[in-house]
Backbone as CSV, one residue per row, in Angstrom:
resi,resn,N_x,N_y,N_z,CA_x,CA_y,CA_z,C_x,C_y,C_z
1,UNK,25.055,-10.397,-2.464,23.628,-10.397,-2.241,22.931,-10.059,-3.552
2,UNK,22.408,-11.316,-4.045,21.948,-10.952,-5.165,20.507,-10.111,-5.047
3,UNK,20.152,-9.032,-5.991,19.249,-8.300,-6.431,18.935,-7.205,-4.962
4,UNK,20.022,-7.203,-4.368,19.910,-6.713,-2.185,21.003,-4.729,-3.052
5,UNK,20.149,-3.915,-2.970,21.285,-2.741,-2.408,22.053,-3.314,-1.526
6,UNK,22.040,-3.494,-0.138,22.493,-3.909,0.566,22.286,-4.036,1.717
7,UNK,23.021,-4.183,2.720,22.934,-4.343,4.068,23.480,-3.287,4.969
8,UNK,23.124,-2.486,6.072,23.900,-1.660,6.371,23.801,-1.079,8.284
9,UNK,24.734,0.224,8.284,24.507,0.273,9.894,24.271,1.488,9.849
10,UNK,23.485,2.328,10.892,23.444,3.495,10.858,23.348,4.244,12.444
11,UNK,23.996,5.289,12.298,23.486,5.844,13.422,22.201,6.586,13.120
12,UNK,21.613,6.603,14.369,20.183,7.382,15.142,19.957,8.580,14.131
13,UNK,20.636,9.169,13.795,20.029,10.514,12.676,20.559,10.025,11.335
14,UNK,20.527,8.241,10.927,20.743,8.015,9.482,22.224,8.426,8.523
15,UNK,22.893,8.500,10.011,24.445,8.745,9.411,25.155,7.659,9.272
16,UNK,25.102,7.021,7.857,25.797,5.421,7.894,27.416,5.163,7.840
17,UNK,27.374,4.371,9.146,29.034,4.041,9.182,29.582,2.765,8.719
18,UNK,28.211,2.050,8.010,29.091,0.739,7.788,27.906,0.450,6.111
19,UNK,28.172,-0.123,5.609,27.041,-0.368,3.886,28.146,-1.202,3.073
20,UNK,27.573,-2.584,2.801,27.831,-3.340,1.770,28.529,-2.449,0.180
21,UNK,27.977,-1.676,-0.064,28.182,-0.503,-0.944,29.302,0.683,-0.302
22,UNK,30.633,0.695,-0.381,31.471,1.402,0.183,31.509,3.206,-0.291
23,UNK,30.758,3.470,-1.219,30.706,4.748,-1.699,28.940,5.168,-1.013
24,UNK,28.616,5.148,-0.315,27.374,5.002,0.964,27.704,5.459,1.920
25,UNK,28.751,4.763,2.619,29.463,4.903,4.155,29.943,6.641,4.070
26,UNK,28.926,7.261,5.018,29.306,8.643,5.203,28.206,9.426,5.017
27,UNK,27.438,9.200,4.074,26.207,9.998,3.868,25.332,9.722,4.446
28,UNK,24.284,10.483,5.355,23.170,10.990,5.980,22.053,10.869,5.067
29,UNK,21.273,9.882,5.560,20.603,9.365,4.335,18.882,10.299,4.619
30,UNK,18.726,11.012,5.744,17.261,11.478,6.436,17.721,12.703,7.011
31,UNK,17.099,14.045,7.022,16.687,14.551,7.766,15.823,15.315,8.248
32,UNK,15.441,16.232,8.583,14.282,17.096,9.384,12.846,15.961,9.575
33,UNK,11.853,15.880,8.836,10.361,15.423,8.571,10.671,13.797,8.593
34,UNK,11.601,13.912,7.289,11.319,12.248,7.365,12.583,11.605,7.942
35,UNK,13.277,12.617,8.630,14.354,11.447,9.769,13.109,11.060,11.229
36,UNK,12.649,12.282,11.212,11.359,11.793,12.522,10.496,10.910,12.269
37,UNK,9.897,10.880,11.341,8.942,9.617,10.852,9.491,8.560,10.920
38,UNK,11.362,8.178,10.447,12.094,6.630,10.420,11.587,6.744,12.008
39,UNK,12.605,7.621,12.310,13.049,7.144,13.826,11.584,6.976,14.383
40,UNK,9.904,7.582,14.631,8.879,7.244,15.021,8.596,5.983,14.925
41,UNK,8.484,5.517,13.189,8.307,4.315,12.851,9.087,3.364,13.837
42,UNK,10.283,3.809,14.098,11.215,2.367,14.099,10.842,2.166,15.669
43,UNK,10.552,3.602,16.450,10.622,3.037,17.521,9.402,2.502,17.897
44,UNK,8.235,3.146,17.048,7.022,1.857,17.475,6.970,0.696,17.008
45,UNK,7.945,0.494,15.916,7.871,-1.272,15.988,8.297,-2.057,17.112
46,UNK,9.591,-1.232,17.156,10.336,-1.606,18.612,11.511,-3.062,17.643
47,UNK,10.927,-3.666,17.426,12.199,-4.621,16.167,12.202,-4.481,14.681
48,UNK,11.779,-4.954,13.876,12.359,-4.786,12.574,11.032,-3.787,12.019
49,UNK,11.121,-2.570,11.701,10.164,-1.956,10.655,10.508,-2.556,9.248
50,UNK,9.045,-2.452,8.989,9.365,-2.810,7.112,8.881,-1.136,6.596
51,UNK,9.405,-0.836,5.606,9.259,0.288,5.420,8.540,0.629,4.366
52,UNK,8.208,-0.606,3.487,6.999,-1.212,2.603,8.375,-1.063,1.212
53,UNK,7.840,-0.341,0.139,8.452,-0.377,-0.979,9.094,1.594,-1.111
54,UNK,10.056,1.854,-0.842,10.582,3.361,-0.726,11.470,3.421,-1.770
55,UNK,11.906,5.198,-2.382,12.738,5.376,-3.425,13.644,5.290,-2.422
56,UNK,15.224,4.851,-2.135,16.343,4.759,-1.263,16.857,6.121,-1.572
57,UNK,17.153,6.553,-0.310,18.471,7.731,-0.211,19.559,7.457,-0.730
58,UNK,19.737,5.894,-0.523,21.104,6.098,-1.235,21.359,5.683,-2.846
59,UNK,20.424,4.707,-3.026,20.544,4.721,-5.063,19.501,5.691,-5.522
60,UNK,18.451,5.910,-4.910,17.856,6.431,-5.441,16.839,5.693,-6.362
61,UNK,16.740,4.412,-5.803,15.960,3.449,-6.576,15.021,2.562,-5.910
62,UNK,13.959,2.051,-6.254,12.895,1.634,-5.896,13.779,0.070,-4.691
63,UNK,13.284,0.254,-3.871,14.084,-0.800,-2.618,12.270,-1.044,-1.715
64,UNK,12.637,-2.322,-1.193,12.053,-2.990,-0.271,13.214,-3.015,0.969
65,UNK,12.744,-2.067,2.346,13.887,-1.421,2.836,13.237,-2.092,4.412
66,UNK,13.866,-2.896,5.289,13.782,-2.963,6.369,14.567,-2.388,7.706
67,UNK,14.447,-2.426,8.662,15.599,-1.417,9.785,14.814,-2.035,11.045
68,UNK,15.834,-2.212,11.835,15.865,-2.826,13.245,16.721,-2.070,13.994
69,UNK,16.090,-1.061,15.314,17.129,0.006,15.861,18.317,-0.797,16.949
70,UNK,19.107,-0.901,17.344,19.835,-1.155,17.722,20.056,-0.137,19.321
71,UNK,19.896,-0.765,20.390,19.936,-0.095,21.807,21.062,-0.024,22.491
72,UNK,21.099,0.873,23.505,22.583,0.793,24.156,21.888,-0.459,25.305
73,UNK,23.058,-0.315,26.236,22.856,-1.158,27.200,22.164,-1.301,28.308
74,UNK,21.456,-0.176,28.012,20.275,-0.317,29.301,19.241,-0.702,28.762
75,UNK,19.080,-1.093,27.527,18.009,-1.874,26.661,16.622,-0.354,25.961
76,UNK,17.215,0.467,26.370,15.397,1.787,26.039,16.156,2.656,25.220
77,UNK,17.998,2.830,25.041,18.014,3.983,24.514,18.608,3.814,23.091
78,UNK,18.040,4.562,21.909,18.413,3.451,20.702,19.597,4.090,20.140
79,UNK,20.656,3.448,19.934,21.727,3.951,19.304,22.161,4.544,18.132
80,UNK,21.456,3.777,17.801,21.289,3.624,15.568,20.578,2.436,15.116
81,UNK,20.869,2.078,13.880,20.689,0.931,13.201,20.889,-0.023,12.774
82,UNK,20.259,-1.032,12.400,21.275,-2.153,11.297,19.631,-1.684,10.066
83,UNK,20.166,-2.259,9.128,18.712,-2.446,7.663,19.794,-3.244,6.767
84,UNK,18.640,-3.322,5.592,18.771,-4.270,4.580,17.849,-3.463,3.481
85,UNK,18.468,-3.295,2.342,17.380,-3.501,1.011,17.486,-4.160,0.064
86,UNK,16.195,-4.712,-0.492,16.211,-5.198,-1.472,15.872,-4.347,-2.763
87,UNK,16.581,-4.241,-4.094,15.877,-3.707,-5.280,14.263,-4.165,-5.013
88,UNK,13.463,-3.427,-5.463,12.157,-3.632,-5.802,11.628,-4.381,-7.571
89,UNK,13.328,-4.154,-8.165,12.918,-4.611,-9.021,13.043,-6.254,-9.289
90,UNK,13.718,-6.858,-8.322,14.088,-7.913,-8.038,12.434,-8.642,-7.755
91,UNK,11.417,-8.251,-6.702,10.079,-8.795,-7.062,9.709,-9.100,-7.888
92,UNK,10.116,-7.883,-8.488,8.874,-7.567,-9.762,9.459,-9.049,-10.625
93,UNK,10.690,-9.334,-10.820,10.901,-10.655,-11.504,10.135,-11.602,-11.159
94,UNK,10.048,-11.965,-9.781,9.615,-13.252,-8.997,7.856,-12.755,-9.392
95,UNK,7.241,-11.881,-9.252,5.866,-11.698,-9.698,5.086,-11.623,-10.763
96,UNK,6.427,-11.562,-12.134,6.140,-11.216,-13.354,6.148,-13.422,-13.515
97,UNK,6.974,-14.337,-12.770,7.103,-15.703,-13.313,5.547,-16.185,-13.175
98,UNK,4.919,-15.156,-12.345,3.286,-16.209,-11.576,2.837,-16.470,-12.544
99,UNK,2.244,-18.109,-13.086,1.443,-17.757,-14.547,-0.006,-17.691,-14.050
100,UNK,-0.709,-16.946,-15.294,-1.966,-16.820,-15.188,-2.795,-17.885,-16.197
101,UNK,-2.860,-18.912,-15.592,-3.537,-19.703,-17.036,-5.327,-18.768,-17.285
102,UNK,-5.395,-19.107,-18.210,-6.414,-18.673,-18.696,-6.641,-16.975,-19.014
103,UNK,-5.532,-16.045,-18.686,-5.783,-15.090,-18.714,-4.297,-14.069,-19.091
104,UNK,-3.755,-15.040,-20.359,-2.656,-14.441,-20.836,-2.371,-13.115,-21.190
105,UNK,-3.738,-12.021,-21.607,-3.733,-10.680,-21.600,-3.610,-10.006,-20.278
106,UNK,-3.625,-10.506,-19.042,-4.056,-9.937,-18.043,-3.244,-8.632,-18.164
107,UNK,-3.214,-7.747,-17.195,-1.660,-6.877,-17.025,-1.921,-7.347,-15.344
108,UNK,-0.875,-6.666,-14.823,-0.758,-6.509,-13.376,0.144,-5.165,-12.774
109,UNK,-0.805,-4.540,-11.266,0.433,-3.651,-11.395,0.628,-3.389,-10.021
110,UNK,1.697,-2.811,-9.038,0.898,-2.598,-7.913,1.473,-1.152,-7.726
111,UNK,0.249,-0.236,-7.029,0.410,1.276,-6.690,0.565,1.576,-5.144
112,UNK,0.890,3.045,-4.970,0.844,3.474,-3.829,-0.526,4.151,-4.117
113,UNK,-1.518,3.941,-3.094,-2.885,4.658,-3.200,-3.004,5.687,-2.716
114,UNK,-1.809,5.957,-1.665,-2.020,7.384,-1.020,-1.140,8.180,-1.688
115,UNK,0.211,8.364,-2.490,0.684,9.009,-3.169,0.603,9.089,-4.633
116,UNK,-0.687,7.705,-5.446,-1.164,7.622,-6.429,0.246,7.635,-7.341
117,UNK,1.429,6.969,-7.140,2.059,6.866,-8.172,2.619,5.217,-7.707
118,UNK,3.420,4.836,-8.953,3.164,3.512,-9.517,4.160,2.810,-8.728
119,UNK,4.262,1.452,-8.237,5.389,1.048,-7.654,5.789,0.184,-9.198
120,UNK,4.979,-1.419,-9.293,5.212,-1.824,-10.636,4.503,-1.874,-11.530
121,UNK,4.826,-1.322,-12.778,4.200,-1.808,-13.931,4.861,-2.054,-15.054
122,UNK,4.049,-2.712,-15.991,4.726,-3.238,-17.313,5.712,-2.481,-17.605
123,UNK,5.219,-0.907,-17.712,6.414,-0.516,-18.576,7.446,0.067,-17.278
124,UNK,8.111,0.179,-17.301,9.459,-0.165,-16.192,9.351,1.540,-15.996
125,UNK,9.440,2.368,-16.755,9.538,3.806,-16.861,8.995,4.346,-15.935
126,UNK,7.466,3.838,-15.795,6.443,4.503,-15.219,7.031,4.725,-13.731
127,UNK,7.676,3.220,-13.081,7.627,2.476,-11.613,8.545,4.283,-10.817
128,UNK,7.219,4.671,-9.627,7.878,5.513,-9.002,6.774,7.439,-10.104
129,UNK,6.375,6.871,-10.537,6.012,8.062,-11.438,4.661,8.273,-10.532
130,UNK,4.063,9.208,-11.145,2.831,9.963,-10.599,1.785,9.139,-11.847
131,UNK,1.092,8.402,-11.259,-0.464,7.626,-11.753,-0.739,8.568,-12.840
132,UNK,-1.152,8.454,-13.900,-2.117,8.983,-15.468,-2.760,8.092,-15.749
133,UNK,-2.754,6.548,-15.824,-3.628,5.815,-16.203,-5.115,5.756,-15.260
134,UNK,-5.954,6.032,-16.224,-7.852,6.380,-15.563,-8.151,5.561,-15.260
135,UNK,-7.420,3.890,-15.524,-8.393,3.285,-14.997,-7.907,2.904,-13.637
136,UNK,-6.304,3.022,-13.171,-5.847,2.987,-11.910,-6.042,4.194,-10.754
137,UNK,-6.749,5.422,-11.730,-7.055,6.486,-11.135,-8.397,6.168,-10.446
138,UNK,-9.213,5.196,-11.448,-10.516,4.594,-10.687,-10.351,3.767,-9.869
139,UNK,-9.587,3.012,-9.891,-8.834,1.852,-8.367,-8.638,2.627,-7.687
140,UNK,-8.205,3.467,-7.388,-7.708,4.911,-5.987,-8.956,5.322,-5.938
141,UNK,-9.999,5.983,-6.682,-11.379,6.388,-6.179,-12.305,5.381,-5.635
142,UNK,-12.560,4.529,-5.900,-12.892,3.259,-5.335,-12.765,2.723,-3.955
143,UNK,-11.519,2.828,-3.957,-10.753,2.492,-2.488,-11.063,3.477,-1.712
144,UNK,-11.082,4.829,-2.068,-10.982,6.380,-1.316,-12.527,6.542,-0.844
145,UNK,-13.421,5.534,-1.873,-15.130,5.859,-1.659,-15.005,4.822,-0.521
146,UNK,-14.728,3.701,-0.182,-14.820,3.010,0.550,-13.639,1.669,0.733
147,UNK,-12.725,2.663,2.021,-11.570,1.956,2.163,-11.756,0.706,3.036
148,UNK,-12.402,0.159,3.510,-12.904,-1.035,4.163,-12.967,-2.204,3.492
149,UNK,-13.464,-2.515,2.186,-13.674,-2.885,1.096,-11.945,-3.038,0.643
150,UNK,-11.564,-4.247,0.522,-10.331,-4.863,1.069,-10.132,-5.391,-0.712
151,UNK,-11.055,-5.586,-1.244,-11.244,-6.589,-2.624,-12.576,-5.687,-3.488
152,UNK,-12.500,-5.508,-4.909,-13.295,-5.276,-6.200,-12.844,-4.723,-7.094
153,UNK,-13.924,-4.993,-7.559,-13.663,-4.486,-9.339,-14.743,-4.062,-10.049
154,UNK,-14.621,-3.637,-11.188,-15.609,-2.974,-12.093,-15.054,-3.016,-13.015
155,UNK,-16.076,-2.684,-14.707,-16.010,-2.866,-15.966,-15.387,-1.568,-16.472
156,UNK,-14.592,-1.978,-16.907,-14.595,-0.284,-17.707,-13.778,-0.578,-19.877
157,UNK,-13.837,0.696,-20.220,-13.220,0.460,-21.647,-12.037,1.053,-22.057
158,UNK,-11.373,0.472,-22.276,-9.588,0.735,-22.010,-9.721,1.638,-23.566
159,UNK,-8.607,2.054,-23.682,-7.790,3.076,-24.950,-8.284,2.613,-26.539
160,UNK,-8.759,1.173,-26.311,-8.376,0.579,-27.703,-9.935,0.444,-28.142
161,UNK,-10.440,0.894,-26.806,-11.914,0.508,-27.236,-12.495,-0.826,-26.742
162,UNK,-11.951,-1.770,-26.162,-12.326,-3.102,-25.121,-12.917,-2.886,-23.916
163,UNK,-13.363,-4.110,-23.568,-14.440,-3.669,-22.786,-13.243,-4.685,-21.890
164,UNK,-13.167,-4.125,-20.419,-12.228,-4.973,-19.906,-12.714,-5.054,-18.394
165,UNK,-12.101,-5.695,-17.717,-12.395,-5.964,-16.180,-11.213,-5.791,-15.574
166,UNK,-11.238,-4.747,-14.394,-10.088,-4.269,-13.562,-10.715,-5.527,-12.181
167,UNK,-9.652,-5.349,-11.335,-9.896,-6.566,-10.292,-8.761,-6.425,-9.064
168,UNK,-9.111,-5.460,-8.104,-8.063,-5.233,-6.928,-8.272,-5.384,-5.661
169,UNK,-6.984,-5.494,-5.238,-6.929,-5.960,-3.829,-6.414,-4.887,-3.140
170,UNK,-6.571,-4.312,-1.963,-6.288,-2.979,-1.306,-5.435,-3.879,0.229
């Protein structure tokens, strides 16, 4: 599976008995706060949660992580799991090919707005870090002044002294 952590099975409290990755199989990937939140999540999807873009328990690396609970046989009581991840950095390839005609300086990046740190950006370092750049700190105030407001932008003057145009989608 190219650019995939992998594929895997888990029981109900995130104790995996089966992972594409054989040094995985055994470790308890959740517990107390955020084993309740999977298991909440998963059971209000009821089929596949996406879990959006998460650091993985088990690399410890930026993954696009899905999970579908798996029921016993009376169909209500959930057993465990199956999931899948993908590296996150594997997007970032397929998003970095988009061309931008006309706007070869652009940058691009995308954040978490509620934990204000970075999923991708240029510099690879950042991805997963806690937000410092002001003008993505103004994309989070923006959004936070009025989260309804799905799309905008505003002018602002970057480091070098340019006068530049930010432009986001929430």
């Amino acid at each position: 599976l190219e650019g995939w952590e992998g594929i895997y099975i888990g029981e109900w409290n995130t104790h995996v008995i089966a992972h594409s990755n054989p040094k995985v199989v055994g470790i308890t990937t959740r517990e107390g706060d955020s084993l309740k939140q999977l298991q909440d999540a998963m059971t209000a999807a009821g089929a596949i949660y996406n879990t959006g873009i998460i650091v993985s328990p088990a690399s410890k690396q930026l993954t696009l992580s899905l999970y579908a609970p798996v029921y016993d046989t009376d169909g209500s009581t959930i057993l465990g799991y199956v999931g899948g991840a993908q590296f996150a950095d594997s997007l970032k390839v397929v998003l970095d090919k988009i061309p931008v005609t006309g706007m070869e300086q652009a940058s691009s990046y995308m954040i978490n707005t509620a934990g204000k740190t970075h999923i991708f950006d240029e510099n690879t370092d950042l991805m997963a870090t806690e937000i410092q750049n002001p003008m993505l700190l103004s994309v989070i105030s923006k959004i936070e002044e009025k989260p309804d407001d799905l799309v905008g932008s505003f002018e602002y003057i970057n480091e070098n002294g340019q006068n530049c145009l930010a432009v986001y989608q929430y």
